[in-house]
C-alpha positions as CSV (number, residue, x, y, z in Angstrom):
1,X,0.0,0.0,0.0
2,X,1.4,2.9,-1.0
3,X,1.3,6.0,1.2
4,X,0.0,9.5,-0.5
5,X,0.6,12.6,1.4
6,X,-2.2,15.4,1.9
7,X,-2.2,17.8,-0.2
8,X,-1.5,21.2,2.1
9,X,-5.0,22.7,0.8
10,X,-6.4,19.7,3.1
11,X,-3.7,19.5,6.0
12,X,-5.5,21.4,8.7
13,X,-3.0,23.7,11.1
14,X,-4.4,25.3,14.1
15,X,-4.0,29.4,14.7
16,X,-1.8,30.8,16.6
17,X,-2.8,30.3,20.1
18,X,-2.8,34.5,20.8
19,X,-5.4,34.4,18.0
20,X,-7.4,32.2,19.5
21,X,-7.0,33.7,22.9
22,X,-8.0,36.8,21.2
23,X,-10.9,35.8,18.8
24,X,-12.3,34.6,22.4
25,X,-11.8,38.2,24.4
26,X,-10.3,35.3,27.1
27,X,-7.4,38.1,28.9
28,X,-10.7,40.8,28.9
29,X,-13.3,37.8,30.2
30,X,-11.2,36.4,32.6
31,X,-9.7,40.2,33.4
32,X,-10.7,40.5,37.2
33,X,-9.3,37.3,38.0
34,X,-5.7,38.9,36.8
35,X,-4.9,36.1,34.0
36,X,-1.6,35.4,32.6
37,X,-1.2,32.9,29.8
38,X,1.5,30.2,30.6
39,X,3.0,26.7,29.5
40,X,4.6,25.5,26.5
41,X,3.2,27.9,23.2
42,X,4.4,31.1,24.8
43,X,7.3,29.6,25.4
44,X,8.2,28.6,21.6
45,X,8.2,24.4,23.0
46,X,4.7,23.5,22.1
47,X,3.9,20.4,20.3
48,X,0.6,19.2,18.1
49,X,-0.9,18.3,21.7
50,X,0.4,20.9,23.5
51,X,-2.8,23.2,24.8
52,X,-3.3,27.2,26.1
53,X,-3.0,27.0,29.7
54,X,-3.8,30.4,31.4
55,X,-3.6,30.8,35.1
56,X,-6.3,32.9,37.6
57,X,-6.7,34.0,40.9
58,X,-10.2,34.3,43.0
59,X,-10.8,35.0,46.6
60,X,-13.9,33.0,45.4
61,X,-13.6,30.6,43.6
62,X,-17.4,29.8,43.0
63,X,-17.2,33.3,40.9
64,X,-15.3,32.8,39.1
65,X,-16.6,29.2,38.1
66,X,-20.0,31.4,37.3
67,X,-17.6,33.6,35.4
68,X,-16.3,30.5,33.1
69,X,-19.8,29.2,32.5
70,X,-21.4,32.3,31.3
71,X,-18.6,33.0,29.3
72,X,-17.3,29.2,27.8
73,X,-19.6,26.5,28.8
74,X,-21.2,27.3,24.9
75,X,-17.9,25.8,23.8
76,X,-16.9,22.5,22.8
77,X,-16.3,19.8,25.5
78,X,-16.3,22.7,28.4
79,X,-16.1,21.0,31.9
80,X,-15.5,22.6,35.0
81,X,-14.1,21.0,38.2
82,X,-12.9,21.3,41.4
83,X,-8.9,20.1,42.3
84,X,-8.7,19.2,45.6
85,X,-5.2,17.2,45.5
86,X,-3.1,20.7,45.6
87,X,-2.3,22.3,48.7
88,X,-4.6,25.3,48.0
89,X,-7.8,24.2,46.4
90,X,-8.3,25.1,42.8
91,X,-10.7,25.2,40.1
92,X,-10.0,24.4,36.4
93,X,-12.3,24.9,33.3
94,X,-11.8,23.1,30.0
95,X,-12.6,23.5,26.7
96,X,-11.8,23.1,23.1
97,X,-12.0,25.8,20.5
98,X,-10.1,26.2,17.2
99,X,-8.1,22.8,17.5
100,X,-6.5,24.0,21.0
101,X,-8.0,22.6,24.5
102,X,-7.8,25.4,26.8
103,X,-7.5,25.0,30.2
104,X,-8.4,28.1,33.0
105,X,-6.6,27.3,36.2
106,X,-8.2,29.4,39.3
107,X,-6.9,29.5,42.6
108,X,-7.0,31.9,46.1
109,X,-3.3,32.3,45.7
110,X,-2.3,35.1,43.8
111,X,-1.7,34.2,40.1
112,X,2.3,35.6,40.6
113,X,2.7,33.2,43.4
114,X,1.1,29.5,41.6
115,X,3.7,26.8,40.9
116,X,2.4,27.2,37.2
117,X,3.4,31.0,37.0
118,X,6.8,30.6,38.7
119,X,7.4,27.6,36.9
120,X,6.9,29.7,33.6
121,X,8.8,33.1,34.8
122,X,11.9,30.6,35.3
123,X,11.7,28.5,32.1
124,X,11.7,31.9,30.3
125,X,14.3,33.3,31.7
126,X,16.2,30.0,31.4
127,X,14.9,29.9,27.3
128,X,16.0,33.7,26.8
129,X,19.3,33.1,28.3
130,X,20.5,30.1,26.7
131,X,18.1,29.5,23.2
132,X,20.1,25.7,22.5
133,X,18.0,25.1,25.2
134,X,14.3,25.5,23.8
135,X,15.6,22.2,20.5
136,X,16.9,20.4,23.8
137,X,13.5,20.9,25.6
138,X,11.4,19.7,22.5
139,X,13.2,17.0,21.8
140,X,12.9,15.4,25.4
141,X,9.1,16.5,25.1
142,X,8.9,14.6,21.7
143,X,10.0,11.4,23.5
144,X,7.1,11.9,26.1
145,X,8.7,14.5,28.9
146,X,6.3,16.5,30.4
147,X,7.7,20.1,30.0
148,X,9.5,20.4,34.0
149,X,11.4,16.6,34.1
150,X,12.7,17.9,30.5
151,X,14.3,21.1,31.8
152,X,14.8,19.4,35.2
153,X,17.3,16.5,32.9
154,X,18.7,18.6,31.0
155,X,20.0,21.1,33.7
156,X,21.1,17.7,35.5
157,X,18.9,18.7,38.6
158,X,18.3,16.5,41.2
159,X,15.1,15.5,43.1
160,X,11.5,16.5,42.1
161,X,11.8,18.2,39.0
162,X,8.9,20.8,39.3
163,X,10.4,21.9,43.1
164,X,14.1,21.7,41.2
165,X,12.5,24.4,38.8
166,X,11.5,26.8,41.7
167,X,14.9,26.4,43.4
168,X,16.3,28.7,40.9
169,X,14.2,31.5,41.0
170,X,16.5,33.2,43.1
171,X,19.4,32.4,40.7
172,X,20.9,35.5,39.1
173,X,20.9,35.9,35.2
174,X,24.4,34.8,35.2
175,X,23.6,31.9,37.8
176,X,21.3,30.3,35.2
177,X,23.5,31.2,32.6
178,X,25.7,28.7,34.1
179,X,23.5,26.0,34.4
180,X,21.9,26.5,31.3
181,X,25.1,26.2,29.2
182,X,26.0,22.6,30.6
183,X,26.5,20.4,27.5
184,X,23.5,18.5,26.4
């Protein structure tokens, strides 16, 4: 059987995810909860399955819950749930629109302070100072790392990768620097 490629016309690419962030009004929606769009895209490591993760904050979380059903639940596969496993409860919507699953992650804790946020603040510092880094990152993710345990093996840190992330927050530019230009 012989194998006949697609023809582009027919090969169906999905927007950039600011457009669809955009065509949605999701930053002036979600605006009182103080939104900031994190994880792999903005970063320049997404893949094909890679979605738009944007993180929240709420001093109630239940509002912001009404918030994402007036707003999303008319989209495709929305579902909203509580997470209870994290040390500070936490609310998460999901849907799908224009080929990209979105996910709106809502906590108490103020969106600057999330693991998600200060995971994403360090990986960009980490991809701005060393940018070898970012083919390093995708390849690892290609063979199935999730996007912390790939920065976490190639910066040869030790222990839990996503608390080895936020242990070098505090690093200086040039600190990172360092351990960003270990060989890979």
């Amino acid at each position: 059987m012989q194998v006949v490629p697609l023809p582009l016309s027919l090969v169906v690419m999905k927007p950039h995810f600011d457009d669809v962030i955009d065509d949605l009004d999701l930053l002036h929606c979600l605006a009182r909860f103080n939104p900031i769009v994190i994880g792999t895209p903005p970063l320049g490591i997404a893949l094909e399955s890679s979605d738009i993760d944007i993180a929240c904050s709420a001093s109630d979380l239940e509002q912001f819950g009404d918030v994402a059903r007036k707003e999303f639940a008319h989209l495709r596969r929305f579902s909203l749930r509580n997470v209870e496993h994290l040390s500070e409860p936490a609310m998460l919507a999901t849907f799908v629109s224009s080929g990209w699953e979105i996910e709106l992650f809502c906590q108490r804790l103020r969106t600057e302070e999330q693991w998600g946020v200060r995971h994403f603040r360090v990986e960009e510092r980490l991809l701005s100072l060393e940018p070898n880094l970012r083919r390093e990152v995708l390849r690892l993710k290609r063979l199935g790392f999730k996007t912390e345990p790939a920065f976490a093996k190639l910066l040869e840190l030790s222990g839990d990768p996503y608390e080895a992330i936020l242990s070098l927050e505090s690093k200086t530019d040039n600190e990172l620097l360092e351990i960003a230009k270990r060989p890979f």
